[in-house]
N, C-alpha and C positions, 0 to 999 in steps of 0.2 A: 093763617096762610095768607100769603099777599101772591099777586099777579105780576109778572114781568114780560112787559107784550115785545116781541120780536118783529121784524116787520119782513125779516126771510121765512121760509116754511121751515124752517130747523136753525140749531146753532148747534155748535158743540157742549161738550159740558163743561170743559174747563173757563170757555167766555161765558158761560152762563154766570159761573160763579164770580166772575170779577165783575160782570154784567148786574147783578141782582146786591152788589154789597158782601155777598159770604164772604167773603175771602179779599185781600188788598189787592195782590198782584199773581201774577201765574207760577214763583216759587210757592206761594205757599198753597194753591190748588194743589199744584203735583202733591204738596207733604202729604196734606188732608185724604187726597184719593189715594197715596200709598197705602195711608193707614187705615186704611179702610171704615172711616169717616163718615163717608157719601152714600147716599140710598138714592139710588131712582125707582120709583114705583115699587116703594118696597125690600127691593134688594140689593146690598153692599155692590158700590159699581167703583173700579177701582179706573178704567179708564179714561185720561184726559179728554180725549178725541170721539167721546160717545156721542152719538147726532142724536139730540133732541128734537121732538116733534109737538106743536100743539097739544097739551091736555098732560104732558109731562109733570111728575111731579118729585123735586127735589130737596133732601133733609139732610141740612146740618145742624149737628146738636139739637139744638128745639127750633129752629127756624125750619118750614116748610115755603117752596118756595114753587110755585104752577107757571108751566112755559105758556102762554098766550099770543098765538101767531096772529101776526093784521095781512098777512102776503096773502 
């Protein structure tokens, strides 16, 4: 699991993913969370726009990826 520290109290989760490396750009966020790809804390989260908070924790394929807020 690696850290990706935010310096807002939340981001979304499609910036997370172009934030943290998963993903290149926001076509292919959208494809990933269409297909139901993406876990947050465990469960298939299909939407772009989900607000992540400090302690969030994000899985694609075998990458696990923790929101770490500095705000």
């Amino acid at each position: 699991m690696r850290e990706v520290e935010i310096s807002d109290e939340m981001i979304r989760l499609g910036q997370l993913l172009k934030l943290s490396g998963l993903v290149e750009h926001g076509a292919e966020a959208k494809d990933v969370l269409e297909e139901g790809l993406v876990q947050v804390n465990g469960a298939v989260e299909t939407r772009r726009g989900r607000q992540l908070v400090d302690g969030d924790e994000v899985v694609l394929d075998d990458e696990v990826v923790r929101v770490v807020s500095t705000a």
